[in-house]
Backbone bond lengths (Angstrom), bond angles and torsions (degrees), N, CA, C in turn:
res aa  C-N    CA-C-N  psi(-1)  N-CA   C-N-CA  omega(-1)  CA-C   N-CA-C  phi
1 X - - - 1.445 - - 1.523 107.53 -
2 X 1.446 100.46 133.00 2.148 93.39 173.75 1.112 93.64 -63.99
3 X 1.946 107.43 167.82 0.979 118.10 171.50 1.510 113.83 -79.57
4 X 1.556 127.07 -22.49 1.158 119.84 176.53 1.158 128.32 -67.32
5 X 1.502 116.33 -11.89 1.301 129.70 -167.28 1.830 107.90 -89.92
6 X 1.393 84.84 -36.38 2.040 105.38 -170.03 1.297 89.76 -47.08
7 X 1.768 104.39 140.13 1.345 127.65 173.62 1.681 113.51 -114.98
8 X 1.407 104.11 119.93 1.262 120.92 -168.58 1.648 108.32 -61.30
9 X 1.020 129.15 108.16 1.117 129.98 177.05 1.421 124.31 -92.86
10 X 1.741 119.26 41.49 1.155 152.94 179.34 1.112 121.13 -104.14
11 X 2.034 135.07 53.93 1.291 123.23 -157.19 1.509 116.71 -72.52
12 X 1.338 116.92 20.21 1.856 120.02 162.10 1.046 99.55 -81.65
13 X 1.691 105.38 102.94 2.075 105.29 157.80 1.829 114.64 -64.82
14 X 1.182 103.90 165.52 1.164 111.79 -170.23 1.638 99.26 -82.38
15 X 1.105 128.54 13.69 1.603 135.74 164.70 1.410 116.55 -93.25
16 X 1.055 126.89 -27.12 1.526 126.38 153.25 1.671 127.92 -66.49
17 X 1.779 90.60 124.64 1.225 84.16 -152.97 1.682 92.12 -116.80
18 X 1.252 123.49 140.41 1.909 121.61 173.09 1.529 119.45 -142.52
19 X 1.350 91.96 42.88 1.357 108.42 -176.30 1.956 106.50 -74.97
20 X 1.429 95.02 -28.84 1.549 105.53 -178.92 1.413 107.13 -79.65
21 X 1.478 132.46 -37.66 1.566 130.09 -176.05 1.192 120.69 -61.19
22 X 1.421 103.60 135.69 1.305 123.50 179.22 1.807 105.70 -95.55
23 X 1.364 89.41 120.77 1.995 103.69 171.29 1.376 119.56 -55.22
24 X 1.639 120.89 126.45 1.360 106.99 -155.29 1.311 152.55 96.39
25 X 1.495 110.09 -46.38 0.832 120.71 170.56 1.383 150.22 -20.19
26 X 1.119 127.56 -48.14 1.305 129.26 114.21 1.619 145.21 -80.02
27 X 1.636 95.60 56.96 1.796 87.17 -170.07 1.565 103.07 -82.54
28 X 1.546 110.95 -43.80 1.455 143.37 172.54 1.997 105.36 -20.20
29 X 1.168 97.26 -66.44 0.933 105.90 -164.27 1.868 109.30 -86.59
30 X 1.212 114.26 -27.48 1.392 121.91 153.24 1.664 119.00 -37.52
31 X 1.174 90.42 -64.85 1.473 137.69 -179.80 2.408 107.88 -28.97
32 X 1.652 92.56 -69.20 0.865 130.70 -168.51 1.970 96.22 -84.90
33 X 0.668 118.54 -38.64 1.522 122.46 173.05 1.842 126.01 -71.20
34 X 1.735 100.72 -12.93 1.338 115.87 -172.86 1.264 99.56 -127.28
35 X 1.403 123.53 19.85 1.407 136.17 151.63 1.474 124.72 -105.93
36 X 1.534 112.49 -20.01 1.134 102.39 145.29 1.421 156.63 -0.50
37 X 2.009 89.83 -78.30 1.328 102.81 173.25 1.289 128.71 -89.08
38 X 1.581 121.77 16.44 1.229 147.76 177.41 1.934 92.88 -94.67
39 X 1.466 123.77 -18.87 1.499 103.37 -179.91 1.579 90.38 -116.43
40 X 0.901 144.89 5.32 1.671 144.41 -173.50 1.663 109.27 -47.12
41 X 1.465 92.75 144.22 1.583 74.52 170.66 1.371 95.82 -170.23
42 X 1.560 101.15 110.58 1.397 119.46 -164.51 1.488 135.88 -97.08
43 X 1.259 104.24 113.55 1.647 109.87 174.54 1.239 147.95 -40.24
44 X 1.061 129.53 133.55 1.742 127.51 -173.17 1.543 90.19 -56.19
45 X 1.178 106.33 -171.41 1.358 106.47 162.51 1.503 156.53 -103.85
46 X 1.629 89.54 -17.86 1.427 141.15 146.67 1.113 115.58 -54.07
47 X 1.492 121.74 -37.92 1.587 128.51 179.61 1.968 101.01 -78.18
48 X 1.011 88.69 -62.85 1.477 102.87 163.50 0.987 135.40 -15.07
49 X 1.349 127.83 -56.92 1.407 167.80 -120.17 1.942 93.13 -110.71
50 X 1.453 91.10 -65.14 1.536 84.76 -177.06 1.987 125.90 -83.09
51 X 1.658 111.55 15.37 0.829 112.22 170.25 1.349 126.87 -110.16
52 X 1.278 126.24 134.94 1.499 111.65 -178.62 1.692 119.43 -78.91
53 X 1.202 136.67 -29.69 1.476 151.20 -149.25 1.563 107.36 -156.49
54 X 1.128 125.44 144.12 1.485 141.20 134.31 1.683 97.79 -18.01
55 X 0.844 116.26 -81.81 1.769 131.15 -160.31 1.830 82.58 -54.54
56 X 1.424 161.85 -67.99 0.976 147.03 -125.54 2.122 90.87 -93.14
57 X 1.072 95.49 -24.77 1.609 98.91 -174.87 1.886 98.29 -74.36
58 X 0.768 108.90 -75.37 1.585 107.39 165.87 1.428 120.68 -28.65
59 X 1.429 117.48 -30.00 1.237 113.39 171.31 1.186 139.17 -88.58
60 X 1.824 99.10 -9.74 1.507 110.17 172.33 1.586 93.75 -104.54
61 X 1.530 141.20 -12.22 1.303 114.24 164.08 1.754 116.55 -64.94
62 X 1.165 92.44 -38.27 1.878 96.52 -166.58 2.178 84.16 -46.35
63 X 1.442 111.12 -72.46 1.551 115.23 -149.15 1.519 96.35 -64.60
64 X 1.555 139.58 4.33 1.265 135.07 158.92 1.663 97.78 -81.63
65 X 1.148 124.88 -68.72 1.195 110.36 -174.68 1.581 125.85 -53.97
66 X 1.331 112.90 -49.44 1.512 100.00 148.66 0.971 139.62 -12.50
67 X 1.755 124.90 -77.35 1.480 137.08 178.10 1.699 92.41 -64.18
68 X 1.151 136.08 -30.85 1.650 124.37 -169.72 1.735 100.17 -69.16
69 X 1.501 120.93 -43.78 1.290 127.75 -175.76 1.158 114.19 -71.97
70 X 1.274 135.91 -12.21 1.282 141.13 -168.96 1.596 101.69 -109.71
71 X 0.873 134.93 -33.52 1.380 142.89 -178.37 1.910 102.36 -63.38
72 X 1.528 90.00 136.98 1.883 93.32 -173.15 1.554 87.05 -92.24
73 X 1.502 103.12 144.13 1.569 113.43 -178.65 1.238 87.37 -113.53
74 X 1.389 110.55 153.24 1.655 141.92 166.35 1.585 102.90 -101.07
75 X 1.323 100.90 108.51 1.795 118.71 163.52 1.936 96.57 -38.17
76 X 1.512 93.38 132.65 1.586 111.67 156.68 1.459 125.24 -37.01
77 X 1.452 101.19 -53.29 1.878 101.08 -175.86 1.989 108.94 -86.11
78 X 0.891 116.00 3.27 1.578 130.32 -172.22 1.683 106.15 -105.83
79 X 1.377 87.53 97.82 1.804 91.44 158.75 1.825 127.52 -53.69
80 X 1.307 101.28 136.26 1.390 99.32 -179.40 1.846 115.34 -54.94
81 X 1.735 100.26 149.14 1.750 73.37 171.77 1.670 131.22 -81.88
82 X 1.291 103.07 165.25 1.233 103.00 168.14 1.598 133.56 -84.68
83 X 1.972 106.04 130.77 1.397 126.50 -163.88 1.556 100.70 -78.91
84 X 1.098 143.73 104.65 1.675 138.83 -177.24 1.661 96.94 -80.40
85 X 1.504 102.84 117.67 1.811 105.18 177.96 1.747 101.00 -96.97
């Protein structure tokens, strides 16, 4: 092939300039955004349905776990007591 003919197969024009960019710069937040879907955790739809937000779902787990922690549990090997009618 002449050389005058050869086609540069370099699509950075010499008008781009990145002398100012900083490396990285957004890896952090890249980063942190594609971990996300590594904590997801997805709703039926029915479940769904009655929540408006993330934040309102969190708010009925916290007051489930609440009432779950507060509740006196009866040991496995221990019969419940007895109610005299």
């Amino acid at each position: 092939m002449n050389p005058e003919t050869q086609i540069d197969n370099d699509e950075m024009l010499p008008e781009y300039d990145f002398s100012g960019g900083v490396r990285g710069k957004y890896y952090e937040a890249y980063k942190q955004a594609q971990n996300i879907s590594q904590n997801t955790i997805v709703l039926d739809p029915d479940v769904a349905s009655v929540f408006r937000d993330s934040a309102s779902v969190n708010e009925a787990l916290r007051m489930l776990l609440k009432i779950a922690s507060s509740m006196k549990t009866i040991p496995i090997n221990q019969d419940p007591p007895l109610v005299n009618s």
